[in-house]
C-alpha positions in Angstrom: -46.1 114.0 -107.6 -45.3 111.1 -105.9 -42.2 109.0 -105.3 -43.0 106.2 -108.4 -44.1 108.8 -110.3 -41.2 110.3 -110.4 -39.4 107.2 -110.7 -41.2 106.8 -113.2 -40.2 109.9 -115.0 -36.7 109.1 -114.2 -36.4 106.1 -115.5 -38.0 107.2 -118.9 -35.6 109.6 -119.4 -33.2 107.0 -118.7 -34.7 104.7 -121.4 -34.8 107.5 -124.0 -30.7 108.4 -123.4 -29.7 104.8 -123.2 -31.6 104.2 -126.7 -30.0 106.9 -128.2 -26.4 105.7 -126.6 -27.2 102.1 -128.7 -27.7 103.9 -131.6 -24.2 105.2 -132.0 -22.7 101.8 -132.9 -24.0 102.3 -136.3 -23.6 106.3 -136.1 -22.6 107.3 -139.7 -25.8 106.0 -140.6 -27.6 107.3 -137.7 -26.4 110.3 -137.5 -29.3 112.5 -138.8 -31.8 110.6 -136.7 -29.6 110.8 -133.3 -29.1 114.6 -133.7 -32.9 114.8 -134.2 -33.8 112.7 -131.5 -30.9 114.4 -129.3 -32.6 117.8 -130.1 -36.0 116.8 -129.0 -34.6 115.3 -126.0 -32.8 118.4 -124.9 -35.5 121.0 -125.5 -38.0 118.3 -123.7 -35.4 118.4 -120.2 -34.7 122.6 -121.0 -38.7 122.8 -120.9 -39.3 120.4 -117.8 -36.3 122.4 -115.9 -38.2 125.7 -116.4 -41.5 124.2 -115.0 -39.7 123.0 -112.5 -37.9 125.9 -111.2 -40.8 128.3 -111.5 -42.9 125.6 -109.4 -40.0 125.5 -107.2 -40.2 128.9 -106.8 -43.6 129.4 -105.9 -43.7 126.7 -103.5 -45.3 123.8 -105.6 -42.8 121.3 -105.6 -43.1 118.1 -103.1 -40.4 117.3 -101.1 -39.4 114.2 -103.0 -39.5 116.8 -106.3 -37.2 119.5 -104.6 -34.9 116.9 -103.3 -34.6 114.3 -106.3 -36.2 115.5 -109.5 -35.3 119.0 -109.6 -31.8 118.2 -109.0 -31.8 115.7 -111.9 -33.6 117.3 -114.2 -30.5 120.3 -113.7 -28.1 117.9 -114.1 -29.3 116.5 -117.2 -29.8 120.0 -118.5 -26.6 121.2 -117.9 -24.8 117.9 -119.4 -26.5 118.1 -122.6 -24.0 120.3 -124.0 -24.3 119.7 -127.6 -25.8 121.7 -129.5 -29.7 121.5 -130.6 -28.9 119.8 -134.7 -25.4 119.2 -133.4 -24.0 116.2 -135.6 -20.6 115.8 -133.9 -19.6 112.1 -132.8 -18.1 113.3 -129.6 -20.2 115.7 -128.0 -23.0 113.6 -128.8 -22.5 111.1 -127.0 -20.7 112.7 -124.4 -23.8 114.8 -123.4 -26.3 111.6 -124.4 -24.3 109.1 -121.7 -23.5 112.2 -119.0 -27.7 112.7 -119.3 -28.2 108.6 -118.8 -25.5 108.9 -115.8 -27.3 111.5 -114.3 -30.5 110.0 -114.5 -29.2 106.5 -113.0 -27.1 108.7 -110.1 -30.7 110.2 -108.9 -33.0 107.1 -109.3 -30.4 105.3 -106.8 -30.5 108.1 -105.0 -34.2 108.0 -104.7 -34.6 104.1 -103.8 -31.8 104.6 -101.0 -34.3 107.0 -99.3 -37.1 104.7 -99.7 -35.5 102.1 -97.9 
């Protein structure tokens, strides 16, 4: 995979958690659809981390994927805390801005080492 691809990746993600994050201005009424998108969201990063640590492990990864994506795609994982159906105000949005932040931290991270 190369560099703008996972850029690209990156900044999809991104995308996805900042949407959600807008959402919560009208959250009562959002709320069903947030926790649904939320889960999707989280079992998507779960799923990508496991591909991306068995690739890891067998020696599959690029270097710009060991050193950039990998690490991000963990981070995100482990930030989504909430719960899959969670409906809670706070821990959504907690684990929906932690998973933008993490996201933005890395794709600066990646256009430093491009320079």
């Amino acid at each position: 995979m190369s560099t703008i691809d996972i850029e690209k990746e990156l900044t999809e993600l991104k995308t996805e958690f900042a949407e959600l994050m807008d959402m919560f201005e009208e959250f009562e009424s959002n709320k069903a659809f947030i926790s649904a998108q939320y889960s999707t969201l989280k079992q998507q990063v779960t799923n990508r981390a496991k591909e991306l640590e068995k690739l890891n492990k067998s020696g599959q990864l690029s270097p710009d994927e060991k050193h950039f994506l990998l690490p991000c795609i963990r981070e995100v994982t482990l930030s989504c805390k909430a719960r899959v159906g969670a409906i809670d105000k706070g821990k959504l949005s907690s684990s929906i801005y932690d998973g933008e932040d993490y996201c933005s931290y890395w794709l600066t991270e990646l256009e430093k080492q491009e320079q």
